[in-house]
C-alpha positions in Angstrom: -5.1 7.5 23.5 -6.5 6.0 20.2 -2.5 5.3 19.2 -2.1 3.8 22.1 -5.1 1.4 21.7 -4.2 0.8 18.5 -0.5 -0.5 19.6 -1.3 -2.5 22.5 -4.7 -3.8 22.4 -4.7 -7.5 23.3 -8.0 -8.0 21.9 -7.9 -6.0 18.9 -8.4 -8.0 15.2 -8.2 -5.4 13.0 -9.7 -2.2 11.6 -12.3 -1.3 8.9 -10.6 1.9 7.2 -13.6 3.4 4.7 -12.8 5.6 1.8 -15.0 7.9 -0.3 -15.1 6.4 -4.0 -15.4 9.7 -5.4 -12.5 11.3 -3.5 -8.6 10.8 -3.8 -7.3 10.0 0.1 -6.4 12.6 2.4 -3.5 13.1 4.3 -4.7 11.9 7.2 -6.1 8.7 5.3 -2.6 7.5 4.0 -1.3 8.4 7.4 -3.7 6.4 9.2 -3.2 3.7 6.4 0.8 3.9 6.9 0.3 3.6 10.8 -1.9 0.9 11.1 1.0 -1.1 8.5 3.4 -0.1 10.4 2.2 -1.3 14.0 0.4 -4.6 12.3 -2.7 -3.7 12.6 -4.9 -5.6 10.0 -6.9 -3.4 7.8 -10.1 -4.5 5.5 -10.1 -0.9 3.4 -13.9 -0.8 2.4 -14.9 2.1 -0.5 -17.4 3.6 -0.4 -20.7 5.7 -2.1 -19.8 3.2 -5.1 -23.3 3.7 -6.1 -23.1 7.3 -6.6 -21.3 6.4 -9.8 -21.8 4.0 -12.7 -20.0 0.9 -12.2 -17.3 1.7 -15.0 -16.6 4.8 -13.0 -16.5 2.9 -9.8 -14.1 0.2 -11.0 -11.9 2.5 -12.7 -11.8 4.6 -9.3 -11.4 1.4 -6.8 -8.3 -0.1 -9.0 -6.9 4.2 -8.8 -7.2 4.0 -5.4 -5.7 0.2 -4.8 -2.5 1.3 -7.0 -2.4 4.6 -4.7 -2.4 2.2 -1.5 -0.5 -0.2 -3.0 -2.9 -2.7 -2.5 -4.0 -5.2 -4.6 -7.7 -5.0 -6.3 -8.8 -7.5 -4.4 -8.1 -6.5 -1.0 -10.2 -3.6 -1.2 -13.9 -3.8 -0.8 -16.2 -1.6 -2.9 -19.0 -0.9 -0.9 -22.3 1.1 -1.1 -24.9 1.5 2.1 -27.8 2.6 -0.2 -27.6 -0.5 -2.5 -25.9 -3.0 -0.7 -23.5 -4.1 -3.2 -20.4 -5.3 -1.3 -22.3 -6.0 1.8 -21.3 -9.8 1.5 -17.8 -9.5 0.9 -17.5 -6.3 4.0 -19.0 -9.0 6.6 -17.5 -11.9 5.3 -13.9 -10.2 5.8 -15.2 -8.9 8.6 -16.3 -12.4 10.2 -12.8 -13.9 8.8 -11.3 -11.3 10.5 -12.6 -11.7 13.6 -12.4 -15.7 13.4 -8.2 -14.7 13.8 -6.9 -14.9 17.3 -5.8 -11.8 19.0 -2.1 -11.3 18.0 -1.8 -13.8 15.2 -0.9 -12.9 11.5 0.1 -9.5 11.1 0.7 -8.5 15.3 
């Protein structure tokens, strides 16, 4: 049902794809990650927890997990809920994704 949604949603812009900082993706992570490439899905990945380690450690981590995605740095959003660091760049990519038409760019 999701996979279906995912495909053929008219109205669909993109999906927000959150990883833990502190934890190398799962399976299921890169698989989701591989589908939503494959079907042209636009995806903002968003890290985050950031705060629960010291912003050496988090930058070091967020570049280990862009290579491992194969992503540049800047398209991934470190993020933290508790401190709001990366709460400006999260909406604004949100807002600029949004601001796309339905079935331009990537679909």
């Amino acid at each position: 049902m999701i996979e279906q949604y995912l495909r053929r949603s008219p109205t669909l812009r993109g999906v927000v794809q959150l990883l833990d900082v502190r934890r190398d993706p799962t399976d299921d992570d890169l698989q989701m990650f591989d589908f939503l490439a494959d079907v042209g899905v636009d995806t903002i990945v968003a890290v985050t927890k950031v705060d629960k380690l010291s912003a050496t450690e988090a930058k070091k981590r967020v570049e280990a997990l862009a290579a491992q995605l194969d992503l540049d740095e800047a398209q991934v959003i470190p993020f933290s809920a508790e401190t709001g660091a990366g709460r400006h760049e999260l909406a604004e990519a949100i807002v600029d994704l949004l601001a796309t038409p339905a079935g331009e760019d990537a679909r």
